[in-house]
LUMMAR-311846 format. One record per residue (C-alpha): residue number from 0; residue in one letter; x, y, z. Coordinates in steps of 0.2 Angstrom, whole numbers, plus 2048, in hexadecimal, padded with zeros to 3 digits. Layout:
LUMMAR-311846
PT:NUM:A:X:Y:Z
...
END
This chain:
LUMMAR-311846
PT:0:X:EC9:B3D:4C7
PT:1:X:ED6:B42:4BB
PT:2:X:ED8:B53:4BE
PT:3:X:EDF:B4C:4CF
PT:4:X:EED:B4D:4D7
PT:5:X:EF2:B3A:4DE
PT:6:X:EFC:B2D:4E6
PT:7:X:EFF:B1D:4DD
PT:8:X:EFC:B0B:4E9
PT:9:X:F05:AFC:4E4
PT:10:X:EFA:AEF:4E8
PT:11:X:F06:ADF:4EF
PT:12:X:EF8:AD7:4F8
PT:13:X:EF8:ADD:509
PT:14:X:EE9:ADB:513
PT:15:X:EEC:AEE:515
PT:16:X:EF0:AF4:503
PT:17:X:EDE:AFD:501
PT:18:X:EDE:B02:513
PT:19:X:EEF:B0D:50E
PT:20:X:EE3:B15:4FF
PT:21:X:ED7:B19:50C
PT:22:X:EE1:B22:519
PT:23:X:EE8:B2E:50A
PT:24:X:ED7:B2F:505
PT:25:X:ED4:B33:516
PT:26:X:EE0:B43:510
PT:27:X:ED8:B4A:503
PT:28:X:EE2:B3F:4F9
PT:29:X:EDD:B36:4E9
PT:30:X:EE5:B23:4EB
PT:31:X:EE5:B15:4DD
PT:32:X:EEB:B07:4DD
PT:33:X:EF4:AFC:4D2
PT:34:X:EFD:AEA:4CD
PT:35:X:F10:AEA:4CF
PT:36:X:F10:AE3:4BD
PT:37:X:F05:AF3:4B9
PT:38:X:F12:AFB:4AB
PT:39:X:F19:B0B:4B5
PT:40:X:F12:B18:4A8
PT:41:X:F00:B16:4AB
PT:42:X:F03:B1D:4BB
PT:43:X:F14:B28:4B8
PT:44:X:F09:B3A:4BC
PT:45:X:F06:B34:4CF
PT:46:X:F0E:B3F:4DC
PT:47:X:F17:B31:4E5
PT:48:X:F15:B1E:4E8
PT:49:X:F11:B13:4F7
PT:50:X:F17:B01:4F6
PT:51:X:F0B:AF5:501
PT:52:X:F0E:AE5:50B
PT:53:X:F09:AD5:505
PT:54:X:F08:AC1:50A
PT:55:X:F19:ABE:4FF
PT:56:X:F2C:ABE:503
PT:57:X:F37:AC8:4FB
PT:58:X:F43:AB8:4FD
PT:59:X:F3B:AAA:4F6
PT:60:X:F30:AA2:4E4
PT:61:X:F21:AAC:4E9
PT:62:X:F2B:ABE:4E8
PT:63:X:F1F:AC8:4DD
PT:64:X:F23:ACF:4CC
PT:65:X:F21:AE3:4CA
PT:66:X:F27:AF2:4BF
PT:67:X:F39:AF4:4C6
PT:68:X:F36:B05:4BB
PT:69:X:F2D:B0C:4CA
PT:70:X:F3F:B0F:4D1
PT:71:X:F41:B1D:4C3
PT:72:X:F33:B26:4C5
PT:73:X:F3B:B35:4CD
PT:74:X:F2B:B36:4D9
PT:75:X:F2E:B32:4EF
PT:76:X:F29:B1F:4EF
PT:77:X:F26:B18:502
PT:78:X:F25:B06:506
PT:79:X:F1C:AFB:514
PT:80:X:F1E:AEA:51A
PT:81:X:F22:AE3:50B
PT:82:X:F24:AF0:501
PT:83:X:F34:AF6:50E
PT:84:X:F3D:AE5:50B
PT:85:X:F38:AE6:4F8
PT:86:X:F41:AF6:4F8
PT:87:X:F51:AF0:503
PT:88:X:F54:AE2:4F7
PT:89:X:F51:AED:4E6
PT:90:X:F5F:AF7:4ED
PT:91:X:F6C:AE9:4F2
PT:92:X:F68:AEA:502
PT:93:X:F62:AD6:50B
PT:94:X:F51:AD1:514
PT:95:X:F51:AC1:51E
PT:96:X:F47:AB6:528
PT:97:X:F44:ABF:539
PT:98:X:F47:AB8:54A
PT:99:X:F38:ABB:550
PT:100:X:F24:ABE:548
PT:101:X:F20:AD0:54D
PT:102:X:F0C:AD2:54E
PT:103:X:F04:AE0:556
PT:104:X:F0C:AEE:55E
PT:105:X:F1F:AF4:55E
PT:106:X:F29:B04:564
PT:107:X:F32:B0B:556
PT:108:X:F42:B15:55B
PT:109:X:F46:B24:54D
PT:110:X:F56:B29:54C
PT:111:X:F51:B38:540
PT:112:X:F41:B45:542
PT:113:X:F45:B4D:531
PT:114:X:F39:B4A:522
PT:115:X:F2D:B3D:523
PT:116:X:F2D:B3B:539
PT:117:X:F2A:B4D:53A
PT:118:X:F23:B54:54B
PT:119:X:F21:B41:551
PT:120:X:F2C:B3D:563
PT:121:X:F39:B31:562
PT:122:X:F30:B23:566
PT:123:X:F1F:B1E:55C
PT:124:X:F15:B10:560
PT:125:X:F14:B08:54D
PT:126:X:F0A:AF6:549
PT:127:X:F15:AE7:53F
PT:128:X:F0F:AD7:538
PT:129:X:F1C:ACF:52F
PT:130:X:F27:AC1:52E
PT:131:X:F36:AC6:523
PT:132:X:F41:AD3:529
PT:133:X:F50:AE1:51F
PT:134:X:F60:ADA:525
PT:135:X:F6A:AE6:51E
PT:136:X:F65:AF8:518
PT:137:X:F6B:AFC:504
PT:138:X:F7C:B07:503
PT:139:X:F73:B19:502
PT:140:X:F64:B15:50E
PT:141:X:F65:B1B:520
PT:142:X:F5C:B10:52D
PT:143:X:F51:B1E:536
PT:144:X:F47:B12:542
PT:145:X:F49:B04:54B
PT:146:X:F3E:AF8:556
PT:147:X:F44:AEB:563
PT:148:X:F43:ADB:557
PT:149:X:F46:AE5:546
PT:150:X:F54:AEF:544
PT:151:X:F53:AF4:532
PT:152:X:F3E:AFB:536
PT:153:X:F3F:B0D:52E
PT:154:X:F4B:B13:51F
PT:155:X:F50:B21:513
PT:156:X:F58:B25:505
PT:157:X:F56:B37:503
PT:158:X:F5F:B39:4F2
PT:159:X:F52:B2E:4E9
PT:160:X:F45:B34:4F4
PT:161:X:F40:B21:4FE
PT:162:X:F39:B1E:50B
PT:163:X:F33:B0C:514
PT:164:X:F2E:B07:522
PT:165:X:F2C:AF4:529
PT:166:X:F1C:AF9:534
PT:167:X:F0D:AFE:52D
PT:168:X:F06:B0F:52D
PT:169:X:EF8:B0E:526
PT:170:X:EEE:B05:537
PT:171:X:EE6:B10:543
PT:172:X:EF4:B04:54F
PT:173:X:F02:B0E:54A
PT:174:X:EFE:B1C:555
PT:175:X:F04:B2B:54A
PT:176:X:F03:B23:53B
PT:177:X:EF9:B30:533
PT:178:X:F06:B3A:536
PT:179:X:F12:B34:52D
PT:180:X:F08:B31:51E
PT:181:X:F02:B41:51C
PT:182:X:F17:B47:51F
PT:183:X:F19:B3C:510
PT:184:X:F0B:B44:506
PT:185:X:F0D:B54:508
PT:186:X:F1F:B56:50F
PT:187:X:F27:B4C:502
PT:188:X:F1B:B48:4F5
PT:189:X:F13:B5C:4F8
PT:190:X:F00:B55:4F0
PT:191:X:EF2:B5F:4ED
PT:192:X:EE2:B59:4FB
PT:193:X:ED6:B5C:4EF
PT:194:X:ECB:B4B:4F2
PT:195:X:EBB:B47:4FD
PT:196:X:EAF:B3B:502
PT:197:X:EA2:B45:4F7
PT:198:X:EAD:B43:4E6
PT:199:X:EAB:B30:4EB
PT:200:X:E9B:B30:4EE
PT:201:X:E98:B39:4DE
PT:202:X:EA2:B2D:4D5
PT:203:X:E98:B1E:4DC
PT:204:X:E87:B22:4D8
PT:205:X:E8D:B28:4C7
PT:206:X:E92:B15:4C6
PT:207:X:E84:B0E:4CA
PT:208:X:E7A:B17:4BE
PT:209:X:E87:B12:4B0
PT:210:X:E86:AFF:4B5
PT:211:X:E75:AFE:4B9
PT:212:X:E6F:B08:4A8
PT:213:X:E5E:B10:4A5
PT:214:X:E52:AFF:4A6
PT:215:X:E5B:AF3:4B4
PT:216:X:E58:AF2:4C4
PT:217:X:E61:AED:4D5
PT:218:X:E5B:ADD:4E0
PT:219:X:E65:AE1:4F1
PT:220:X:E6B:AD6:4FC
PT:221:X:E65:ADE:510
PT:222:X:E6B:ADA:51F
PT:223:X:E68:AE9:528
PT:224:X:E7A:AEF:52C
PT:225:X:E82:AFE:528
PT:226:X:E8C:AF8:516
PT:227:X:E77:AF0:50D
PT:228:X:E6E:B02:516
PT:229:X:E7B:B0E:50C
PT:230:X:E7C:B05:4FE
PT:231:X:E6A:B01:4FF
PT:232:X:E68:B16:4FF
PT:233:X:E76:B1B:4F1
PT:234:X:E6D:B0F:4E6
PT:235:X:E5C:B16:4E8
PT:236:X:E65:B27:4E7
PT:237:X:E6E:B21:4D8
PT:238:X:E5F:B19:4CF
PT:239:X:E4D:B1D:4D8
PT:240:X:E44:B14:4E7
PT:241:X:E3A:B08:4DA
PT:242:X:E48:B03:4D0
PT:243:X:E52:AF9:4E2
PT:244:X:E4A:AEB:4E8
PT:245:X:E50:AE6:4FC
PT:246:X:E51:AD2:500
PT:247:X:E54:ACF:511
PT:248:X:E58:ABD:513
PT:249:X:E55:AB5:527
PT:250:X:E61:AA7:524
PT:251:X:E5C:AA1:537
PT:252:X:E70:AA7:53C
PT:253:X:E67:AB8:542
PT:254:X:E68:ABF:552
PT:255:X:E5A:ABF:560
PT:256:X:E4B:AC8:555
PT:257:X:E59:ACF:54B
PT:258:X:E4E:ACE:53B
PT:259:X:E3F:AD5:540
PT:260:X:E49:AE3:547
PT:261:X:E52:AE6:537
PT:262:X:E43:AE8:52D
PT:263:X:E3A:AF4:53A
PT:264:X:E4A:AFF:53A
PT:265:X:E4D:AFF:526
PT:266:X:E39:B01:524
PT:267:X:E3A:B12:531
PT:268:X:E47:B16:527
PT:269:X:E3F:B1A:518
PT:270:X:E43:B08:50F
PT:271:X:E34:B04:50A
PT:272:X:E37:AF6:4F9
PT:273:X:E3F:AE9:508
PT:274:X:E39:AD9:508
PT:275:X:E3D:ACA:513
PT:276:X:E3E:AB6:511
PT:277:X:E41:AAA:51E
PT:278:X:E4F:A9D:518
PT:279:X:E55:A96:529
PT:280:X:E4F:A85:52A
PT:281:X:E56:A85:517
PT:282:X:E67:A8C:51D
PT:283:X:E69:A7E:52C
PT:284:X:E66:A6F:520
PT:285:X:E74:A77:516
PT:286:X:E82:A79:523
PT:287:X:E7C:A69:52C
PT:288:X:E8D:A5D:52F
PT:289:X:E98:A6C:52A
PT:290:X:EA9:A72:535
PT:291:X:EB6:A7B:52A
PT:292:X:EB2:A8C:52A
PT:293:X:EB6:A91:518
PT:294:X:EAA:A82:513
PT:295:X:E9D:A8A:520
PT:296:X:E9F:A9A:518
PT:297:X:E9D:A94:505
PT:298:X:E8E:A89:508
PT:299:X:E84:A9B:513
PT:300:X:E8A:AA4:503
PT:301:X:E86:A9C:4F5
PT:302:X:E75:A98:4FB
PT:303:X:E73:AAB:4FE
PT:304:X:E76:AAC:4EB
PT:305:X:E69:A9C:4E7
PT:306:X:E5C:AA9:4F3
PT:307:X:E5F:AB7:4EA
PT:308:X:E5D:AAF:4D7
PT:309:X:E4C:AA5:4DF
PT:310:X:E47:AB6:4E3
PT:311:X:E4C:ABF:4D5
PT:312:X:E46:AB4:4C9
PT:313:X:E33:AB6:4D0
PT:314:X:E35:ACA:4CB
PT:315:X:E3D:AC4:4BA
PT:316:X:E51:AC2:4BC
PT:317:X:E58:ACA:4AC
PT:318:X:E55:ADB:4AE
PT:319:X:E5D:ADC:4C1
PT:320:X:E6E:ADC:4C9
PT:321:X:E72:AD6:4D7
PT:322:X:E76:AE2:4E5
PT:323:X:E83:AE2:4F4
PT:324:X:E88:AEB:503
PT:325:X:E9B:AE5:4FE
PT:326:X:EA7:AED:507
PT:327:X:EBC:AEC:504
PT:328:X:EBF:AE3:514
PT:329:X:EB4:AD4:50B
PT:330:X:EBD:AD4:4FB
PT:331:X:ECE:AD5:503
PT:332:X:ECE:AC8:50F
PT:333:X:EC5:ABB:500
PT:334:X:ED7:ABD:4F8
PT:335:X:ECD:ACC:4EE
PT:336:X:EDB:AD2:4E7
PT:337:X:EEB:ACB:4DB
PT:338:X:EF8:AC6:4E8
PT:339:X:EED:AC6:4F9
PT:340:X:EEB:AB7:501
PT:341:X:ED8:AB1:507
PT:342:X:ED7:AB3:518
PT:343:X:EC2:AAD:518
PT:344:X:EB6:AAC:509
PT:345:X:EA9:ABA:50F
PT:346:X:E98:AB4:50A
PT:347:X:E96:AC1:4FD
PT:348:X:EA8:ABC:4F4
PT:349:X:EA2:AA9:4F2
PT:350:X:EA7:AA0:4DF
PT:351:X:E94:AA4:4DC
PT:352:X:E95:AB6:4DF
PT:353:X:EA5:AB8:4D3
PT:354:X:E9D:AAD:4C7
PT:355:X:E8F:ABC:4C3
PT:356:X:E9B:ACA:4C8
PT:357:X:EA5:AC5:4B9
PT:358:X:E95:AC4:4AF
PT:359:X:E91:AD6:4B4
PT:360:X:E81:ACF:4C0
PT:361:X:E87:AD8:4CF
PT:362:X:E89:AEA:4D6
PT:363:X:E91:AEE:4E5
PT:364:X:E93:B01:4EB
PT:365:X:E9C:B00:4F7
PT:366:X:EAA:AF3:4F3
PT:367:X:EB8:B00:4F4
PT:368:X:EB4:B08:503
PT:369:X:EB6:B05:516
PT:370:X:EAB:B04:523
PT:371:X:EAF:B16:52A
PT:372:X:EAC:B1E:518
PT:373:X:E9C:B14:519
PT:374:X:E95:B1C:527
PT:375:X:E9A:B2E:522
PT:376:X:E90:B2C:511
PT:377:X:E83:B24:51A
PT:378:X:E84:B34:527
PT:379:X:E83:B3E:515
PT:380:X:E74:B34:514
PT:381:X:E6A:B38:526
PT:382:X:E69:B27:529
PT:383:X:E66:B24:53B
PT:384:X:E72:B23:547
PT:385:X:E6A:B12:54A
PT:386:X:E6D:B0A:53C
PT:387:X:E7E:B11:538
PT:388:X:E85:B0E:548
PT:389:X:E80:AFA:54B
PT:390:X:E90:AEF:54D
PT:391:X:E93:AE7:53C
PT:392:X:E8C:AD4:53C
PT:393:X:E93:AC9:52E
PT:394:X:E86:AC3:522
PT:395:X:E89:AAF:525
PT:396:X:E82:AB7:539
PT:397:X:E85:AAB:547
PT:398:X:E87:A9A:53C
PT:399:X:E9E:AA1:53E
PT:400:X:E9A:AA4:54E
PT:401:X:E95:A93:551
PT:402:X:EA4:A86:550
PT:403:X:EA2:A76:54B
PT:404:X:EAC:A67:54E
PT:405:X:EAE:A56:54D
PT:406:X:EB7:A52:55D
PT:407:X:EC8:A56:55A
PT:408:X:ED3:A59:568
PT:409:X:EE6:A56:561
PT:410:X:EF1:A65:561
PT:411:X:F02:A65:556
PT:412:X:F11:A6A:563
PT:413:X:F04:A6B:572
PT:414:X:F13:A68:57D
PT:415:X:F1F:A74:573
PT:416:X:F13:A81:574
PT:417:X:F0D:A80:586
PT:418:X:F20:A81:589
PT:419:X:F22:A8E:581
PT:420:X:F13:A9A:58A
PT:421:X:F1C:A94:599
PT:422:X:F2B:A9D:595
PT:423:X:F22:AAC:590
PT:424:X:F15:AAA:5A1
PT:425:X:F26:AA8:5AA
PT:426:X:F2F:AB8:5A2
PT:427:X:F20:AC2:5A6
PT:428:X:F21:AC0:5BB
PT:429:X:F0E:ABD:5BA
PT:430:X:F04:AB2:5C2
PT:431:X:EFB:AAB:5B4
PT:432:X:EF9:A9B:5AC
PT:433:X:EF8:A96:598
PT:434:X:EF4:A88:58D
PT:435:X:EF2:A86:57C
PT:436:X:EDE:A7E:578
PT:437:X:ED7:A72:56B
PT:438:X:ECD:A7F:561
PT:439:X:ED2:A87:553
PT:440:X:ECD:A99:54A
PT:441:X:ED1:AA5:53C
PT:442:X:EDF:AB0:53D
PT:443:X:EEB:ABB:532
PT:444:X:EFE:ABC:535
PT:445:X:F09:AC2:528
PT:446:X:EF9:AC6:51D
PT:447:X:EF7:AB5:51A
PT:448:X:EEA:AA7:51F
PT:449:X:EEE:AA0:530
PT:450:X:EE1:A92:538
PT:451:X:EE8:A8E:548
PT:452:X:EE6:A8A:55C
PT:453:X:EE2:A9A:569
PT:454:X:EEC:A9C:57A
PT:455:X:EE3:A9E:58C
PT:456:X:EE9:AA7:599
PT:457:X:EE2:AA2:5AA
PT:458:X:EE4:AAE:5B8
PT:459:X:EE2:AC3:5BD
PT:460:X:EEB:ACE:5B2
PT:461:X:EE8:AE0:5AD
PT:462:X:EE3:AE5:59B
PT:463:X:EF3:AEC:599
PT:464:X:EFD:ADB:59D
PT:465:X:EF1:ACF:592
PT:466:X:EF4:ADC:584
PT:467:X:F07:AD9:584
PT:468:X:F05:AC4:58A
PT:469:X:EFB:AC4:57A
PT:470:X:F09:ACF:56F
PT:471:X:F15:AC4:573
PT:472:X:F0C:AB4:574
PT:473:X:F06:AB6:562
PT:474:X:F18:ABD:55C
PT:475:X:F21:AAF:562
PT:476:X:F19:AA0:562
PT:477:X:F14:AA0:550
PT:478:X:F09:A8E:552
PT:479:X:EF9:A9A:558
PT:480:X:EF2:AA7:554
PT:481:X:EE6:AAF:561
PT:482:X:EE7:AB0:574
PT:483:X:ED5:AAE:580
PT:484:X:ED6:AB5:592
PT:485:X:ECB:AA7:59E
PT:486:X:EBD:AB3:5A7
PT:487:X:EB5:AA4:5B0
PT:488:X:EB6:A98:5B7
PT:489:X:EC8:A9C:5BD
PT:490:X:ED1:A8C:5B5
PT:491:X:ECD:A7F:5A6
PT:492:X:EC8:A6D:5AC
PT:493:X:ED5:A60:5A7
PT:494:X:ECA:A58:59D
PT:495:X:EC0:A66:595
PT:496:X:EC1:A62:583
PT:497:X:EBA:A66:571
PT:498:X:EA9:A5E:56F
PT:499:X:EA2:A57:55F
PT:500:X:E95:A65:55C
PT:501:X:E8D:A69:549
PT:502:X:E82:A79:547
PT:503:X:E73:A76:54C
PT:504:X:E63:A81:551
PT:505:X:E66:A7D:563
PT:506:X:E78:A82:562
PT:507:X:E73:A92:55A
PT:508:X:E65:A97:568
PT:509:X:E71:A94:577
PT:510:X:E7D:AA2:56C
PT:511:X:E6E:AAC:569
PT:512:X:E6B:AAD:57D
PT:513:X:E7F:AB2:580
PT:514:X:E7D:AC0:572
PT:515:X:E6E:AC8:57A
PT:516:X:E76:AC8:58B
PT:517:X:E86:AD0:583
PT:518:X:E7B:ADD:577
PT:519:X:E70:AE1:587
PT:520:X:E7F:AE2:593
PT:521:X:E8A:AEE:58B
PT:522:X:E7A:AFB:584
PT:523:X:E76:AF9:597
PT:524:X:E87:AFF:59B
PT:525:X:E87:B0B:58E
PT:526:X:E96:B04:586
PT:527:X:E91:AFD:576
PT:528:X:E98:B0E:56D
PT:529:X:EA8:B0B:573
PT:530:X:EA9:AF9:569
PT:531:X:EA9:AF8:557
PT:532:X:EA4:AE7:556
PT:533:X:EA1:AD8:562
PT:534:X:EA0:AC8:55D
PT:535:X:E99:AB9:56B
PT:536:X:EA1:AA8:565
PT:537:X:E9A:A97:569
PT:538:X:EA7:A89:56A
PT:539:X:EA4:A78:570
PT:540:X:EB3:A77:57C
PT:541:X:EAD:A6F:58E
PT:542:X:EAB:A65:59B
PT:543:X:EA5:A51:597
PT:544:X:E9A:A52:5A6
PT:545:X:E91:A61:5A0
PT:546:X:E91:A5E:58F
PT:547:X:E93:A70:58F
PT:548:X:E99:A7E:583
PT:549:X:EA5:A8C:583
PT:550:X:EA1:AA1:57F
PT:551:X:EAF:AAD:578
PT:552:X:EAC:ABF:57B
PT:553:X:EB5:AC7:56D
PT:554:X:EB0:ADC:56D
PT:555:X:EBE:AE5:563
PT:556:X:EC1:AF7:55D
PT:557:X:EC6:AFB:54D
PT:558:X:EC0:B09:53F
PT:559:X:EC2:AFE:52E
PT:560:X:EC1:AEE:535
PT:561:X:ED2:AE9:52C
PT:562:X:EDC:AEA:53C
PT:563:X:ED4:AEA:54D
PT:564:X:ED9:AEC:561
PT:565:X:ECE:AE2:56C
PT:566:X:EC5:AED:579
PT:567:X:EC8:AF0:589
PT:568:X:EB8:AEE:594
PT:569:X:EB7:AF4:5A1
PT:570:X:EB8:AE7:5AF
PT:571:X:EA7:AEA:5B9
PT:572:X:E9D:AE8:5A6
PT:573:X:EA8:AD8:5A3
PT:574:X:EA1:AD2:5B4
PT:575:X:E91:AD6:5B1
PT:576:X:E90:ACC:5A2
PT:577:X:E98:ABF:5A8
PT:578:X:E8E:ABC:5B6
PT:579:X:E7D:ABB:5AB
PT:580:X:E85:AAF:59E
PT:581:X:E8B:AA5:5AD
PT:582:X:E77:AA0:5AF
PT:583:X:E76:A9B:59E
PT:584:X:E75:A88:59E
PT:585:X:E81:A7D:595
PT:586:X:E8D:A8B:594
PT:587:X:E9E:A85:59F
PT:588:X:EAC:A91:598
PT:589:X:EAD:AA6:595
PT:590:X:EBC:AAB:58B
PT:591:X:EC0:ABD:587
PT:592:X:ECA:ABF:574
PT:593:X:EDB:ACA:57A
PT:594:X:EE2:AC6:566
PT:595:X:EE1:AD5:55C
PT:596:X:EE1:AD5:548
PT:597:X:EEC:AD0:543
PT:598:X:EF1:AC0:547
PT:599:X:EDD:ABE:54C
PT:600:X:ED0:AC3:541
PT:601:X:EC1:ACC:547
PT:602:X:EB6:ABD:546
PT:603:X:EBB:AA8:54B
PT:604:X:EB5:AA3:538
END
């Protein structure tokens, strides 16, 4: 890797910080990434620098320490999110609290097409998350872009060579993104594209032959998803089929026949040291009573680990590791890095799993890749389509697609907010109705943790109109993160409410049943290749005649899983699915998710 060319990352804790490392690499560039308190020499041979975003302020305690030496590097240096009002203020220019929260998807206005906007129009559809906003530019900076609620979005200084933007290029949102990273790299930083994905490949299994050593072996966690098949086949490249051992555990949150499926597949596959135990019953008692999702998904993940020991002890425990198909979404939405904040504990970033990767216990391939480089090792691989190409499924399965609740039905500032989507229905001319609902979910605004209500929308609308209701919904009423488009019946009962529901094995059949409709529907349709993932989400919102339950359809499109678009289906395959869950039984209400990450994570919990 030395004899590399590279760019340096400075790591402020951005959900997006190793997404940025990523879309150089996608360049042919070597990225690394550091602290900002990492001394400035240890990386003073890079070609340039890229300042990320980050949960901080600039303008408060929390503002993060860093080398101010970066500054005299003499190398281009671009900031994002953060890193743009880091740079404003280094410079004496002044960052404030914005007037509004821009989320999702803004039109940036560039005033010059010189340098790093080169060949891009004047408009470019650019992708903000952020709270904080440049009031002021520094003396010597040129303001070169400019969005409708963010005046100060783009800015230069061409003596010192700077750049920052207040968007983010790095998501696949920003429509030429791309673009303008690779005018920065080669433009202005002029860097040598001399790095692959089979240098990285390389590198890993040279890794796991180094940790692993000549007389270990690997005890690997298998769910059967892409991430546990390509790390299952780089470390039986990397050390031999007999020295990995596969545990697939059925912790009774699997899908319809989803474990028998899995191992037929992986066993086709040329898999053959797989071995499967039935945990459900084990899994249920554990979870039994529980509603917060972060305790849901610390209980499903250390008794993963307590699995895996029991197991690995009966083939002697000392002289294995414990394997994982970690990827870098997992790590950096555990708070996996120094200044990010946890957005969800994965199940395989729980205490316990720390715990033995501190004592050197665990090896993960893949924990700095994305989902997209995962597939294209695992196409280096030959392994079939099939198995490559299924939707991700999280390893806790359906128990976080499952919420619990005890009953609750108070909302802080229900009238506040419900005045407020009035305004915006009103503002909109459409005839549409919206209403903020009991439930809460996951979501991250400002890379930061947000647990909060969702938003229906009642009524007909194009996909086109729901997108920007949902925009602005989100952007300006900051007491919600995610909005839910009502598909039937056509309004909410005024006395529809959260029931008192706990996870049970009944709850989990009647999800089961939705899934398979959904999974059938859109194979059927020939669809399911035009959605990355789909998650089908039980919640215990309904009618007290009933005693029913409510399904959210959430099928988003994304390539890295770190910033997503919810889909567009196509209205006669929405139907169609609709009409067969409507003869599901206890089953009163059909959202579809409009929110798209961020402010909403891909899954509820």
């Amino acid at each position: 890797m030395d004899q590399h060319e590279y760019i340096a990352v400075i790591d402020f804790g951005s959900q997006f910080a190793h997404l940025i490392a990523r879309r150089i690499r996608q360049h042919n560039v070597l990225a690394k990434i550091f602290t900002p308190d990492t001394p400035v020499h240890e990386y003073k041979d890079a070609k340039g620098v890229i300042l990320s975003g980050g949960p901080r302020s600039t303008i408060d305690e929390s503002a993060i320490n860093y080398d101010r030496g970066v500054f005299k590097l003499g190398v281009p240096i671009l900031g994002l999110c953060y890193g743009h009002q880091l740079i404003a203020q280094h410079f004496g220019g002044t960052v404030e609290k914005g007037k509004t929260k821009e989320y999702g998807q803004a039109t940036l206005h560039i005033n010059d097409k010189s340098d790093i906007f080169q060949d891009l129009s004047n408009e470019e559809r650019v992708w903000m998350s952020h709270w904080d906003v440049v009031g002021t530019a520094p003396a010597d900076f040129e303001v070169i872009g400019s969005t409708k609620d963010c005046e100060v979005a783009a800015m230069r200084n061409v003596t010192e060579n700077i750049w920052s933007f207040q968007y983010h290029l790095e998501v696949h949102h920003t429509e030429h993104g791309m673009k303008m990273l690779e005018n920065f790299l080669f433009n202005i930083c002029q860097v040598s594209a001399d790095w692959s994905i089979a240098a990285i490949e390389d590198e890993i299994i040279k890794e796991i032959q180094d940790v692993v050593g000549a007389k270990k072996h690997v005890f690997l966690l298998v769910s059967g998803g892409v991430d546990s098949t390509v790390a299952f086949a780089l470390l039986e490249k990397a050390l031999g089929k007999s020295r990995v051992y596969g545990l697939h555990v059925d912790n009774g949150f699997m899908r319809h026949r989803e474990t028998t499926k899995v191992a037929v597949a992986l066993k086709k596959a040329g898999f053959t040291n797989l071995h499967v135990v039935d945990t459900g019953a084990r899994f249920l008692r554990a979870v039994q009573g529980v509603i917060d999702p972060e305790e849901k998904r610390k209980i499903i993940g250390e008794l993963f680990v307590e699995i895996a020991n029991e197991e690995m002890t009966k083939i002697d425990l000392d002289k294995y590791l414990l394997g994982q198909g970690t990827i870098y979404p997992d790590t950096i939405e555990s708070g996996g890095t120094q200044h990010a904040d946890k957005i969800k504990t994965h199940h395989n970033r729980v205490d316990l799993i720390q715990e033995m990767i501190n004592q050197g216990k665990v090896i993960e391939p893949l924990k700095d890749l994305y989902k997209d480089e995962v597939r294209e090792i695992g196409k280096r691989f030959k392994i079939a389509p099939s198995l490559l190409n299924r939707h991700p499924f999280p390893g806790p399965g359906l128990a976080i697609r499952t919420l619990c609740s005890d009953g609750d039905n108070e909302i802080e500032d229900r009238d506040a907010i419900n005045a407020k989507l009035a305004e915006i229905i009103l503002d909109s001319g459409l005839d549409l109705k919206a209403a903020v609902l009991p439930m809460k979910s996951v979501g991250v605004q400002g890379d930061e943790r947000s647990y909060k209500h969702p938003v229906v929308i009642a009524g007909k609308a194009t996909w086109k109109q729901l997108n920007d209701l949902s925009v602005r919904i989100t952007n300006e009423v900051f007491m919600v993160n995610r909005v839910l488009w009502l598909i039937d019946p056509k309004t909410i009962s005024a006395d529809a409410h959260m029931h008192e529901r706990y996870l049970t094995k009944d709850r989990l059949d009647l999800l089961r049943v939705a899934d398979d409709i959904v999974m059938t529907k859109i194979k059927e349709h020939e669809v399911f290749a035009d959605i990355w993932q789909f998650p089908v989400v039980l919640v215990p919102f309904g009618d007290p005649k009933t005693n029913g339950e409510s399904i959210v359809l959430r099928p988003i499109q994304s390539q890295e899983a770190m910033t997503v678009n919810y889909y567009n289906m196509p209205r006669p395959v929405l139907t169609d699915i609709k009409r067969e869950l409507k003869k599901v039984a206890f089953i009163d209400y059909i959202f579809y998710d409009i929110t798209h990450k961020p402010p909403a994570t891909i899954e509820w919990e």
